[in-house]
DSSP file (Angstrom, degrees, kcal/mol; ACC not computed):
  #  RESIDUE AA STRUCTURE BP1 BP2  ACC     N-H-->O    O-->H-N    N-H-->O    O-->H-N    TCO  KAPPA ALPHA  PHI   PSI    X-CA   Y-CA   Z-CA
    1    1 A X              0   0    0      0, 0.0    14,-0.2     0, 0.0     3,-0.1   0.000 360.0 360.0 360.0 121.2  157.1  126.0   84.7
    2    2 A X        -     0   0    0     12,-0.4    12,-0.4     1,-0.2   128,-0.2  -0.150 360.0 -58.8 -48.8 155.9  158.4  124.7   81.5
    3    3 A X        -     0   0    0    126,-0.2     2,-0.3    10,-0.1    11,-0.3  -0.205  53.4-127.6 -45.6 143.5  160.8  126.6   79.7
    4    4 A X        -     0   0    0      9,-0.2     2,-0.3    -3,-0.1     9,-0.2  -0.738  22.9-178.1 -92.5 154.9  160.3  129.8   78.5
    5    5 A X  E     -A   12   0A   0      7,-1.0     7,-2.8    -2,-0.3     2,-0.3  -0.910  14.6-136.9-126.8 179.7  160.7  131.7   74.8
    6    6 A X  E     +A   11   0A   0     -2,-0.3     5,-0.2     5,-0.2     2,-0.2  -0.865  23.1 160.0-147.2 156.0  160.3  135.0   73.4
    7    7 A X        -     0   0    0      3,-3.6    -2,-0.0    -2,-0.3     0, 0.0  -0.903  66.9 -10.5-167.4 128.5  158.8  136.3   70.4
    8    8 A X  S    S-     0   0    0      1,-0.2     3,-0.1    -2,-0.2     0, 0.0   0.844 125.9 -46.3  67.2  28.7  157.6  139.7   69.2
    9    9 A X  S    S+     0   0    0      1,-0.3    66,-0.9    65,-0.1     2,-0.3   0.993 122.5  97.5  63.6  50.8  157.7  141.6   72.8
   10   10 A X  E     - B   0  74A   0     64,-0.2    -3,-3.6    62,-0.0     2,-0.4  -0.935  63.4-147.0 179.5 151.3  156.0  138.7   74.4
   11   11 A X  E     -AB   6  73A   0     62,-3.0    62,-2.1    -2,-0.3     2,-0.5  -0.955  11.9-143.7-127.4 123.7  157.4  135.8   76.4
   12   12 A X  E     -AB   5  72A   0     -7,-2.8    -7,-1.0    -2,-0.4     2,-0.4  -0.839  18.2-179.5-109.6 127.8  155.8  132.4   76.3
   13   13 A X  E     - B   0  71A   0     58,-1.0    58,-2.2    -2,-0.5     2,-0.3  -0.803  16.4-147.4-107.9 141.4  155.7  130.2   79.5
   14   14 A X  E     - B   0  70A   0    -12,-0.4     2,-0.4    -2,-0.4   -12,-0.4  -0.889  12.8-150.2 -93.7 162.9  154.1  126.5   79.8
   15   15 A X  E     - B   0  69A   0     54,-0.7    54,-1.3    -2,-0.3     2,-0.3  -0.972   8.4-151.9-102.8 155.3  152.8  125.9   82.9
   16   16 A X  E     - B   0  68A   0     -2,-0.4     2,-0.7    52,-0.2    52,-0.2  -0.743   6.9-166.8-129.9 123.8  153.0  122.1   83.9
   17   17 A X  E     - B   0  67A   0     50,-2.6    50,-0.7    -2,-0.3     2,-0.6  -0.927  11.4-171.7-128.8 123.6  150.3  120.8   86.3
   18   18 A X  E     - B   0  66A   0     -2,-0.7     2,-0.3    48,-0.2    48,-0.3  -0.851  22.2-122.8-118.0 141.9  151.3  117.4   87.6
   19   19 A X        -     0   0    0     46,-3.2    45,-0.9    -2,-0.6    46,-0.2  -0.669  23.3-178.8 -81.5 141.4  149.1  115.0   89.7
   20   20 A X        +     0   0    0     -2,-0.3    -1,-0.2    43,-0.1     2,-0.2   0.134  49.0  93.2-156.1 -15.8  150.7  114.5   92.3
   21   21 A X  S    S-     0   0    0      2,-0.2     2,-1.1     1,-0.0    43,-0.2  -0.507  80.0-112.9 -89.0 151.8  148.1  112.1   93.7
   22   22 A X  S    S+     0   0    0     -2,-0.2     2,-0.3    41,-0.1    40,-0.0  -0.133  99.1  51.3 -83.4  49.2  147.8  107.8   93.5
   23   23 A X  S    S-     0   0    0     -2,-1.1    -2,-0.2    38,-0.1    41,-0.2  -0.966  96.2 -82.3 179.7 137.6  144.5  108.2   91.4
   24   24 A X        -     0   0    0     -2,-0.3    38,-0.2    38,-0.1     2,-0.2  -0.148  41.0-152.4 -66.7-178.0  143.5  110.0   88.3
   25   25 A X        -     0   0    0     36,-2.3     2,-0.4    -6,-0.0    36,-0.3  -0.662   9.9-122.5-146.6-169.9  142.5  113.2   88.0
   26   26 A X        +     0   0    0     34,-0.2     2,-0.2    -2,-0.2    34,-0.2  -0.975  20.3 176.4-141.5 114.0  140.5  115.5   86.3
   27   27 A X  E     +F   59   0B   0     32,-2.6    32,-1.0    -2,-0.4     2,-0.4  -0.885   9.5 167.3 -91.7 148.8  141.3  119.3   84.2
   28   28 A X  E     -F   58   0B   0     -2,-0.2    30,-0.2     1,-0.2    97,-0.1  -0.848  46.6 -13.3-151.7 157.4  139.1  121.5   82.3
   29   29 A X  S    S-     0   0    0     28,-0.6    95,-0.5    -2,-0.4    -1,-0.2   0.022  96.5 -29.0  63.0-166.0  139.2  124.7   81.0
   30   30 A X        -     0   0    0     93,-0.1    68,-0.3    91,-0.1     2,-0.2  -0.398  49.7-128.0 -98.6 177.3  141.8  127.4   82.0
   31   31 A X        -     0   0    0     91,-0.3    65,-0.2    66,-0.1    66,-0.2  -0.695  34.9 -97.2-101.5 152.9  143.7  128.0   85.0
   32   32 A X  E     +G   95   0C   0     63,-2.0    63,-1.0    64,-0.2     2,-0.4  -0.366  46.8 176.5 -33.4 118.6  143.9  131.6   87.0
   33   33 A X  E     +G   94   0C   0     61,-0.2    15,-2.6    15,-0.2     2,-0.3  -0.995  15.4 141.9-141.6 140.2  146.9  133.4   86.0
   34   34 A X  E     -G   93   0C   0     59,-0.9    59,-2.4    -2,-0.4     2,-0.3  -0.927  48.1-107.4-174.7 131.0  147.8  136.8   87.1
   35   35 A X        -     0   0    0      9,-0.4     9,-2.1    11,-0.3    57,-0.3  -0.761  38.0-163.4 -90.5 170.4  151.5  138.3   88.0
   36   36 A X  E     +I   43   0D   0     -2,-0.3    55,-2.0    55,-0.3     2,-0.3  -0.729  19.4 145.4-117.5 169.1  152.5  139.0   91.7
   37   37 A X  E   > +I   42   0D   0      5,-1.3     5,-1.7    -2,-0.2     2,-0.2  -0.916  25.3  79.9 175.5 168.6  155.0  140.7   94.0
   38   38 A X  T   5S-     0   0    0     -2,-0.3     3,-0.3     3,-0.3     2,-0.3  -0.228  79.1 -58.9  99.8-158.7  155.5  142.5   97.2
   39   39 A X  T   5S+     0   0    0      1,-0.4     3,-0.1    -2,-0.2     2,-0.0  -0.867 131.7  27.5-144.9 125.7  155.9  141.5  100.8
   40   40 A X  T   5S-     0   0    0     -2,-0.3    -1,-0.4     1,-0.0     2,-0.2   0.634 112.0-105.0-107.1 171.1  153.3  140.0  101.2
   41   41 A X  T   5 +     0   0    0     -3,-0.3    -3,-0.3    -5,-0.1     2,-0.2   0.007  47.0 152.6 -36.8  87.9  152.2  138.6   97.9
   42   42 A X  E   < -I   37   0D   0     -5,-1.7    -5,-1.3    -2,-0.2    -1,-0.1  -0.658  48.0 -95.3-126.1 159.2  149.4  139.9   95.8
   43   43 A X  E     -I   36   0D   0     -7,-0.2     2,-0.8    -2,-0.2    -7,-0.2  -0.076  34.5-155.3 -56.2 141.2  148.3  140.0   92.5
   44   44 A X        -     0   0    0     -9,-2.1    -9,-0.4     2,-0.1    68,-0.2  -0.835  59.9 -13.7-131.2 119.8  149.3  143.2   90.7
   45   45 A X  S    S-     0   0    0     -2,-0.8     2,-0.2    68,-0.3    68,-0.2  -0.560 105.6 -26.7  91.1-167.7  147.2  144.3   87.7
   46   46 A X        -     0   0    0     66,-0.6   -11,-0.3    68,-0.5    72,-0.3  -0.680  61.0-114.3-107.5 169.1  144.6  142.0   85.8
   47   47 A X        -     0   0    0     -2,-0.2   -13,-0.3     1,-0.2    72,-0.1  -0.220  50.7 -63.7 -89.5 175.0  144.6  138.6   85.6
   48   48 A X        -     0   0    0    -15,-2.6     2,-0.3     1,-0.1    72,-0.2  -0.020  43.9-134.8 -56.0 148.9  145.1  136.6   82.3
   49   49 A X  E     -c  120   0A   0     70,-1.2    72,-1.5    -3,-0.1     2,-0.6  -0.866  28.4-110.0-103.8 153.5  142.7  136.8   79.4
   50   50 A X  E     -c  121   0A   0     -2,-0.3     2,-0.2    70,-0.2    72,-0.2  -0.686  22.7-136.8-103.9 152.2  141.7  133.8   77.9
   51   51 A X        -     0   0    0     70,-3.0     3,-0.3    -2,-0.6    72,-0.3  -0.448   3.5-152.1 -96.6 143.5  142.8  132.8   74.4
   52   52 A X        +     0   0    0     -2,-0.2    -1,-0.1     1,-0.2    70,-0.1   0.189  60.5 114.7 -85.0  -1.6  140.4  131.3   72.2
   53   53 A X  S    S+     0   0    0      1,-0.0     2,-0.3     2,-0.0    -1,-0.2   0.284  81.9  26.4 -74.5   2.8  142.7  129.2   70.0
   54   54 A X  S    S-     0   0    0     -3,-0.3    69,-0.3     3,-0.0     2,-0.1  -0.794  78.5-120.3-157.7 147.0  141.1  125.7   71.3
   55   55 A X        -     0   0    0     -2,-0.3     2,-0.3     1,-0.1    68,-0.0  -0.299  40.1-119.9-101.0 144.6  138.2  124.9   72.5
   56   56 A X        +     0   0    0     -2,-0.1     2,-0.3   -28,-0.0    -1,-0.1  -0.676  42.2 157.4 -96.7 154.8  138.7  123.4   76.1
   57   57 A X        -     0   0    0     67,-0.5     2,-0.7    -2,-0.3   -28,-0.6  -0.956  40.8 -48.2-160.5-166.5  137.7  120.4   76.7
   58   58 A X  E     -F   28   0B   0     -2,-0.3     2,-0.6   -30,-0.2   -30,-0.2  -0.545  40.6-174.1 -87.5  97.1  138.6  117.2   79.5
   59   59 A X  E     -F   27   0B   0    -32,-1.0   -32,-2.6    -2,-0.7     2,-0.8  -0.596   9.8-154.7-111.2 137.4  141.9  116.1   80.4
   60   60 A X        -     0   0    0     -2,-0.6     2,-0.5   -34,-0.2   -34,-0.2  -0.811   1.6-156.1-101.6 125.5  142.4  113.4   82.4
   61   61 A X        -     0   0    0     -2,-0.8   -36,-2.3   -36,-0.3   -38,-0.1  -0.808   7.6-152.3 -91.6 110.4  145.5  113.1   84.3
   62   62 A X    >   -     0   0    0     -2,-0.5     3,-0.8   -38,-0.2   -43,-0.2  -0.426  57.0 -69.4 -85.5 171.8  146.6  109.2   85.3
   63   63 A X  T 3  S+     0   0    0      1,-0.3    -1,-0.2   -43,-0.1   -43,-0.1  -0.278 128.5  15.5 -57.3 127.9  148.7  109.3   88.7
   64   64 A X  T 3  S+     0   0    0    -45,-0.9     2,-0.3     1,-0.3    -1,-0.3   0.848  97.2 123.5  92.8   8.4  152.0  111.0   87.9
   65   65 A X    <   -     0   0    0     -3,-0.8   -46,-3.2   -46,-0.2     2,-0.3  -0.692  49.9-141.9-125.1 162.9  150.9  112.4   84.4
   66   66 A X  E     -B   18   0A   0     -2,-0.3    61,-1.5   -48,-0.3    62,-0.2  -0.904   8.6-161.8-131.9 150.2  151.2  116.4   83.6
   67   67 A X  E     -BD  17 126A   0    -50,-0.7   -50,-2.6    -2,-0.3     2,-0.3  -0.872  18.8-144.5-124.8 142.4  148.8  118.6   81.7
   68   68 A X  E     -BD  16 125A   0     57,-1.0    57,-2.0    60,-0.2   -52,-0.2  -0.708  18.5-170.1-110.7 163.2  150.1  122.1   80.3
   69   69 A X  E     -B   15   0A   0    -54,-1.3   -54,-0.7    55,-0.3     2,-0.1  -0.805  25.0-131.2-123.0 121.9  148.8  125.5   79.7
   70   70 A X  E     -B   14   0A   0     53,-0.4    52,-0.8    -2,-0.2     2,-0.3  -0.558  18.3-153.6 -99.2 133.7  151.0  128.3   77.6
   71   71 A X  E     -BE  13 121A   0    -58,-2.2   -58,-1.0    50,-0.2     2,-0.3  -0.611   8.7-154.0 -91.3 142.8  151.2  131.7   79.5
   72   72 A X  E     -BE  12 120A   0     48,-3.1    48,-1.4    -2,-0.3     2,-0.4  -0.962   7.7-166.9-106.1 140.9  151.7  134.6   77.1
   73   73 A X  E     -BE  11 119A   0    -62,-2.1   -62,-3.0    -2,-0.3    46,-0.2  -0.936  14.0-156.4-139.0 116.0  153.3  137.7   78.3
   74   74 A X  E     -B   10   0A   0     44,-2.7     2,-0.3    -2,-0.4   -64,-0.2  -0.582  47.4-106.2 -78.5 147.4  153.3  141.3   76.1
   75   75 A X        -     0   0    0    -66,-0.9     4,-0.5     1,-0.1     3,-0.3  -0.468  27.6-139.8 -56.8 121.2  156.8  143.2   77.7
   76   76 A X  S >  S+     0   0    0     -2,-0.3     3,-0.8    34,-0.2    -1,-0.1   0.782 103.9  73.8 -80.6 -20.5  154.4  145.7   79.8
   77   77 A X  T 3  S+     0   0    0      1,-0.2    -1,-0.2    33,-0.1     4,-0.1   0.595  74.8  80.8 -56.7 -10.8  157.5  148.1   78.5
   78   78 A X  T 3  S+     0   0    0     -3,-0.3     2,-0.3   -69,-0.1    -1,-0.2   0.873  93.6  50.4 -38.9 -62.1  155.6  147.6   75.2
   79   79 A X  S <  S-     0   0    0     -3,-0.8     4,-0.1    -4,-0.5     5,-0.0  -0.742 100.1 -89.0 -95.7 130.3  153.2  150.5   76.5
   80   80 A X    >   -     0   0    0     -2,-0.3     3,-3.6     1,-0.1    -1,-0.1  -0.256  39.3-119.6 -74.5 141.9  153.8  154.1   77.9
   81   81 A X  G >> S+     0   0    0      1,-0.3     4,-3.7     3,-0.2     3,-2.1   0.804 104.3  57.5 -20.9 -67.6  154.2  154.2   81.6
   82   82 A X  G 34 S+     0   0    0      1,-0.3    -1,-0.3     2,-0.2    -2,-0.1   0.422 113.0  39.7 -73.7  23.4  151.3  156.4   82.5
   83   83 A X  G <4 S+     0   0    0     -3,-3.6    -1,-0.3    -4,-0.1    -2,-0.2  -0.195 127.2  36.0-127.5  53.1  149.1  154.2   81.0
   84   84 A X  T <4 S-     0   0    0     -3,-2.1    30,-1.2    31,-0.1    -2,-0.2   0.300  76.3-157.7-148.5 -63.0  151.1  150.8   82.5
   85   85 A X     <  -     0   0    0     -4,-3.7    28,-2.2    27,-0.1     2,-0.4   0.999  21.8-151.6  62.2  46.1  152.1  151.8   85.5
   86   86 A X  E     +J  112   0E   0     26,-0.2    26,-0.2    27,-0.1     2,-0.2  -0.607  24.5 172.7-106.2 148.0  154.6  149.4   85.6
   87   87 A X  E     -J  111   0E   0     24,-1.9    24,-1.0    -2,-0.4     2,-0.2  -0.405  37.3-101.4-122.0 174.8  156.2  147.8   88.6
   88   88 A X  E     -J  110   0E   0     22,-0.2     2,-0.3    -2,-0.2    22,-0.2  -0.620  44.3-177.3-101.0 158.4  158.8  144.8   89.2
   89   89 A X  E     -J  109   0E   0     20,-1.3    20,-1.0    -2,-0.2   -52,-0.2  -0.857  17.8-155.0-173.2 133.7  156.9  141.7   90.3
   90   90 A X        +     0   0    0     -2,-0.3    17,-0.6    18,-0.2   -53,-0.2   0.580  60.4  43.6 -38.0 -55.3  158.2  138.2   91.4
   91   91 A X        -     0   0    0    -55,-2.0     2,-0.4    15,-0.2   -55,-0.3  -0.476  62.6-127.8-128.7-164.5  156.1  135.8   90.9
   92   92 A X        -     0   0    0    -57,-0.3    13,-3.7    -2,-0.1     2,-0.4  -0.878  31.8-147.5-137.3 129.5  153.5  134.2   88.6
   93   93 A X  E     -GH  34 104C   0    -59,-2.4   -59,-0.9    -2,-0.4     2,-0.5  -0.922  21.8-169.2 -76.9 122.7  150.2  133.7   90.6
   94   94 A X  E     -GH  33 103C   0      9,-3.4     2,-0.7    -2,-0.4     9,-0.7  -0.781  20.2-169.9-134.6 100.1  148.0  130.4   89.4
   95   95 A X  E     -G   32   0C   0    -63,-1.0   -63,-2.0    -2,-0.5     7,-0.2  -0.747  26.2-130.0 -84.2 117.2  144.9  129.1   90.0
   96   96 A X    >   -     0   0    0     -2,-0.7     3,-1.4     5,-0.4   -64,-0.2  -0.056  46.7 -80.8 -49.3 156.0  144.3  125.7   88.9
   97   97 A X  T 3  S-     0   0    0      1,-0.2   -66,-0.1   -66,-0.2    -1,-0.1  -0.388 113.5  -1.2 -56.5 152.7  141.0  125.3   86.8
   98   98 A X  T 3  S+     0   0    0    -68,-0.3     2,-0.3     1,-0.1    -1,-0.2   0.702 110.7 115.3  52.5  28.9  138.0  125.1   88.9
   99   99 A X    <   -     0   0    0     -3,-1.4   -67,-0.2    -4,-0.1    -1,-0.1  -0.909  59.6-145.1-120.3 154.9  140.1  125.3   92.0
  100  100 A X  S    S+     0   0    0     -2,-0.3     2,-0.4    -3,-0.1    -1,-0.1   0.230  72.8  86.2-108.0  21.7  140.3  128.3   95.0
  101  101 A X        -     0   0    0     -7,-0.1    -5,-0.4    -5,-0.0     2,-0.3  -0.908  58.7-161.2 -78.3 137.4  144.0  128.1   95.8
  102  102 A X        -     0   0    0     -2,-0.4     2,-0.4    -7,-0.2    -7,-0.2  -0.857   5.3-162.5-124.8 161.0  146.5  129.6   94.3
  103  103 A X  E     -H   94   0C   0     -9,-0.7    -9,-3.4    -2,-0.3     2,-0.5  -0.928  19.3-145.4-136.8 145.9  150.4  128.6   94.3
  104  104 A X  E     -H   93   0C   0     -2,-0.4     2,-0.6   -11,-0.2   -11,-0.3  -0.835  12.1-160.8-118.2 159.7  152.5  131.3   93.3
  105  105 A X        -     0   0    0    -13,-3.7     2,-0.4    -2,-0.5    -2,-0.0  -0.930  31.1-107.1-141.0 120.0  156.0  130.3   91.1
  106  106 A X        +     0   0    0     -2,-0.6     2,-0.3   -15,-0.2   -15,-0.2  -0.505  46.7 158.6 -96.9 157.1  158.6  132.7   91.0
  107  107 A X        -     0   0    0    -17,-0.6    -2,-0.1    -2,-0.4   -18,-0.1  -0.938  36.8-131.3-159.1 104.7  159.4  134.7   87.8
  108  108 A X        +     0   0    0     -2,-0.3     2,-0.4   -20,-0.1   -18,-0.2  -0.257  51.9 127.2 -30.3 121.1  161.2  137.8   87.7
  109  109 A X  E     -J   89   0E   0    -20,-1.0   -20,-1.3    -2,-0.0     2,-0.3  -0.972  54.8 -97.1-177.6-170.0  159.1  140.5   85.3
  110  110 A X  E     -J   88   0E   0     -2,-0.4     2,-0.3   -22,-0.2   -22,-0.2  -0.832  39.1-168.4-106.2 139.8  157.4  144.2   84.9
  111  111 A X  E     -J   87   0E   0    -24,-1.0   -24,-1.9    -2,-0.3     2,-0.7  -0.946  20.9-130.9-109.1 153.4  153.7  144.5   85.5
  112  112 A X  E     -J   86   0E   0     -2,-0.3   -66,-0.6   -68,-0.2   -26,-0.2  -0.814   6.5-150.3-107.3 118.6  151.7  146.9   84.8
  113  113 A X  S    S+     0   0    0    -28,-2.2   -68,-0.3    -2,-0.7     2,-0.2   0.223  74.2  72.1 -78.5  19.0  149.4  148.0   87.7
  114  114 A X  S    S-     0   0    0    -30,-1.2   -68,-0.5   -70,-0.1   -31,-0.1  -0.516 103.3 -85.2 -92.6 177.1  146.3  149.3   85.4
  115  115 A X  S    S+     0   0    0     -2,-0.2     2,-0.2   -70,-0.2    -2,-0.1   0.249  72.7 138.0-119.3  47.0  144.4  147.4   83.8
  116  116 A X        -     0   0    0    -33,-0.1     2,-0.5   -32,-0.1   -70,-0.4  -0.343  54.3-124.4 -31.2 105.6  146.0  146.8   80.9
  117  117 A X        +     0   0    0      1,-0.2    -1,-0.1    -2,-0.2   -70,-0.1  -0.602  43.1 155.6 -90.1 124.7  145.8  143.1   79.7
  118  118 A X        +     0   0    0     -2,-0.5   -44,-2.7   -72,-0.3    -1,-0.2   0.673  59.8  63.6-113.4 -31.5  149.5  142.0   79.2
  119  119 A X  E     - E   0  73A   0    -73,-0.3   -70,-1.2   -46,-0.2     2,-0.3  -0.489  52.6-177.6-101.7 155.1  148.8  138.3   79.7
  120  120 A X  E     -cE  49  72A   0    -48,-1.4   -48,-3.1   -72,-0.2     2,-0.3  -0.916  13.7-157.4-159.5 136.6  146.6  135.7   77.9
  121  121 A X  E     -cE  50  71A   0    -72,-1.5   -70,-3.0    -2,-0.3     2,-0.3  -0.772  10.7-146.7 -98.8 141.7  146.3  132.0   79.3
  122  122 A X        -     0   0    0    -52,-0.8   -91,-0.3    -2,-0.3   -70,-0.1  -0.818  32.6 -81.9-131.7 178.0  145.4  129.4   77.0
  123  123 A X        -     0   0    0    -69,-0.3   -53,-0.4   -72,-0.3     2,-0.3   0.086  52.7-100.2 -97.2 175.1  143.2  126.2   77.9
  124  124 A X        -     0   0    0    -95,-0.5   -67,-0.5   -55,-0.1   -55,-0.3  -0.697  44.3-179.2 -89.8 173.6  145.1  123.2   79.7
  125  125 A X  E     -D   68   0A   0    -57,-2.0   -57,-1.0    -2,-0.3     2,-0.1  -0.799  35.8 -85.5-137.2 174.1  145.9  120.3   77.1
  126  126 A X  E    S+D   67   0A   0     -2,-0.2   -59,-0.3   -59,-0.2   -65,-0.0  -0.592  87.0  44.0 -86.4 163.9  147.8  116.8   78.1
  127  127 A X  S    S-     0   0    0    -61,-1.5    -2,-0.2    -2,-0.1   -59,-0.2   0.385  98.2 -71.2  89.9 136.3  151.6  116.6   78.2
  128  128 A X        -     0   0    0    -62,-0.2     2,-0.8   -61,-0.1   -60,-0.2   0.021  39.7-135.3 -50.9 177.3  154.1  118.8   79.6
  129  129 A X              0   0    0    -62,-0.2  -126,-0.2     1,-0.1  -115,-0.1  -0.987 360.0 360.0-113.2 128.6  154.4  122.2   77.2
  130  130 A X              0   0    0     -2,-0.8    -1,-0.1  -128,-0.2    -2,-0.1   0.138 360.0 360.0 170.4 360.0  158.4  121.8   77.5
Protein backbone atom coordinates (compact mmCIF):
# COMPACT_ATOMS: atom_id res chain seq x y z
CA UNK A 1 0.00 0.00 0.00
CA UNK A 2 1.25 3.39 -0.81
CA UNK A 3 0.68 6.14 1.42
CA UNK A 4 -2.52 7.21 2.41
CA UNK A 5 -4.50 10.81 2.43
CA UNK A 6 -7.66 12.19 3.43
CA UNK A 7 -10.06 14.50 2.00
CA UNK A 8 -13.72 15.28 2.52
CA UNK A 9 -14.65 12.13 4.89
CA UNK A 10 -12.86 9.84 2.60
CA UNK A 11 -9.37 8.39 2.69
CA UNK A 12 -7.38 7.68 -0.39
CA UNK A 13 -5.03 4.54 -0.55
CA UNK A 14 -2.75 3.51 -3.67
CA UNK A 15 -2.45 0.01 -3.93
CA UNK A 16 1.01 -1.06 -5.55
CA UNK A 17 1.13 -4.31 -7.45
CA UNK A 18 4.66 -5.32 -8.11
CA UNK A 19 5.88 -8.27 -10.38
CA UNK A 20 7.58 -10.02 -8.50
CA UNK A 21 8.44 -12.52 -11.31
CA UNK A 22 11.76 -12.69 -13.96
CA UNK A 23 9.39 -11.89 -16.96
CA UNK A 24 6.81 -9.37 -17.84
CA UNK A 25 3.57 -9.34 -16.96
CA UNK A 26 0.34 -8.33 -17.77
CA UNK A 27 -2.76 -5.91 -15.86
CA UNK A 28 -6.00 -4.86 -16.98
CA UNK A 29 -8.88 -3.44 -15.66
CA UNK A 30 -9.59 -3.18 -11.79
CA UNK A 31 -8.55 -5.23 -8.97
CA UNK A 32 -11.22 -6.78 -6.17
CA UNK A 33 -11.29 -4.61 -3.24
CA UNK A 34 -13.51 -5.11 -0.35
CA UNK A 35 -12.60 -4.51 3.60
CA UNK A 36 -12.07 -7.45 6.08
CA UNK A 37 -11.87 -8.52 9.67
CA UNK A 38 -12.55 -11.17 12.16
CA UNK A 39 -10.88 -14.40 13.22
CA UNK A 40 -10.92 -15.87 10.58
CA UNK A 41 -10.88 -13.32 7.72
CA UNK A 42 -13.78 -12.41 5.61
CA UNK A 43 -14.99 -9.70 3.72
CA UNK A 44 -17.44 -7.47 5.62
CA UNK A 45 -19.94 -5.43 3.54
CA UNK A 46 -19.71 -4.86 -0.31
CA UNK A 47 -16.91 -4.87 -2.27
CA UNK A 48 -15.50 -1.69 -4.20
CA UNK A 49 -17.42 0.05 -6.93
CA UNK A 50 -15.69 0.87 -9.75
CA UNK A 51 -14.83 4.54 -10.71
CA UNK A 52 -15.25 5.56 -14.17
CA UNK A 53 -12.61 8.31 -14.33
CA UNK A 54 -10.34 6.33 -16.97
CA UNK A 55 -11.00 4.06 -19.25
CA UNK A 56 -8.90 0.79 -18.38
CA UNK A 57 -6.75 -0.29 -20.58
CA UNK A 58 -3.16 -2.75 -20.72
CA UNK A 59 -0.40 -2.32 -18.45
CA UNK A 60 2.52 -4.15 -18.88
CA UNK A 61 4.62 -4.75 -16.00
CA UNK A 62 8.68 -5.51 -17.01
CA UNK A 63 10.21 -7.83 -14.08
CA UNK A 64 10.46 -5.73 -10.98
CA UNK A 65 8.07 -2.79 -12.24
CA UNK A 66 4.80 -1.76 -10.08
CA UNK A 67 1.37 -0.73 -11.40
CA UNK A 68 -1.15 1.22 -8.96
CA UNK A 69 -4.77 1.43 -8.29
CA UNK A 70 -6.29 4.34 -5.84
CA UNK A 71 -8.70 2.92 -3.18
CA UNK A 72 -11.26 5.45 -2.00
CA UNK A 73 -12.79 5.20 1.33
CA UNK A 74 -16.16 7.36 2.53
CA UNK A 75 -15.63 7.33 6.79
CA UNK A 76 -18.64 4.62 7.05
CA UNK A 77 -19.25 7.20 10.28
CA UNK A 78 -20.39 9.46 7.41
CA UNK A 79 -23.80 7.51 7.57
CA UNK A 80 -26.28 6.61 10.47
CA UNK A 81 -25.52 3.35 12.18
CA UNK A 82 -28.73 1.56 11.44
CA UNK A 83 -28.35 1.94 8.05
CA UNK A 84 -24.17 1.19 8.21
CA UNK A 85 -24.00 -1.17 10.66
CA UNK A 86 -20.69 -0.42 11.28
CA UNK A 87 -18.03 -2.67 12.59
CA UNK A 88 -14.06 -2.48 13.15
CA UNK A 89 -12.28 -4.30 10.43
CA UNK A 90 -8.47 -5.03 9.80
CA UNK A 91 -7.71 -5.51 6.77
CA UNK A 92 -8.07 -4.47 3.14
CA UNK A 93 -9.08 -7.61 1.02
CA UNK A 94 -7.57 -7.54 -2.85
CA UNK A 95 -8.04 -9.32 -5.73
CA UNK A 96 -5.71 -8.72 -8.47
CA UNK A 97 -7.50 -8.03 -11.90
CA UNK A 98 -8.57 -11.15 -13.55
CA UNK A 99 -7.14 -13.18 -10.80
CA UNK A 100 -8.99 -15.77 -7.89
CA UNK A 101 -6.73 -15.07 -5.01
CA UNK A 102 -6.93 -12.65 -2.77
CA UNK A 103 -4.09 -11.26 -0.35
CA UNK A 104 -5.42 -9.34 2.42
CA UNK A 105 -3.08 -6.03 3.77
CA UNK A 106 -3.73 -4.81 6.96
CA UNK A 107 -5.54 -1.46 7.66
CA UNK A 108 -7.23 -0.49 10.61
CA UNK A 109 -10.94 1.03 9.71
CA UNK A 110 -15.02 1.02 10.28
CA UNK A 111 -17.06 -0.93 7.82
CA UNK A 112 -20.27 -0.94 7.39
CA UNK A 113 -21.92 -4.48 7.23
CA UNK A 114 -25.00 -3.41 4.76
CA UNK A 115 -24.64 -2.77 1.73
CA UNK A 116 -23.78 0.45 1.60
CA UNK A 117 -20.98 1.30 -0.92
CA UNK A 118 -18.16 3.12 1.09
CA UNK A 119 -15.49 2.18 -1.32
CA UNK A 120 -14.66 2.89 -5.04
CA UNK A 121 -11.52 1.28 -6.86
CA UNK A 122 -10.21 2.89 -9.74
CA UNK A 123 -8.58 1.03 -12.81
CA UNK A 124 -4.72 -0.05 -12.40
CA UNK A 125 -2.31 2.51 -14.24
CA UNK A 126 1.73 2.09 -14.32
CA UNK A 127 3.99 3.38 -11.54
CA UNK A 128 3.66 3.19 -7.93
CA UNK A 129 0.61 5.69 -6.70
CA UNK A 130 2.99 6.92 -3.80
Amino acid sequence: MGPGQGAAGSTYIALDFKNISGAACTLYGYPGVALAGGSPVRQIGAAATRSRALPPRLVTLAAGAIGNALLKITDARNYPAPDCGPVSSGYIQVYPPNQFSRVYVRFASTACTKQLKILTIGVVQPGTGG
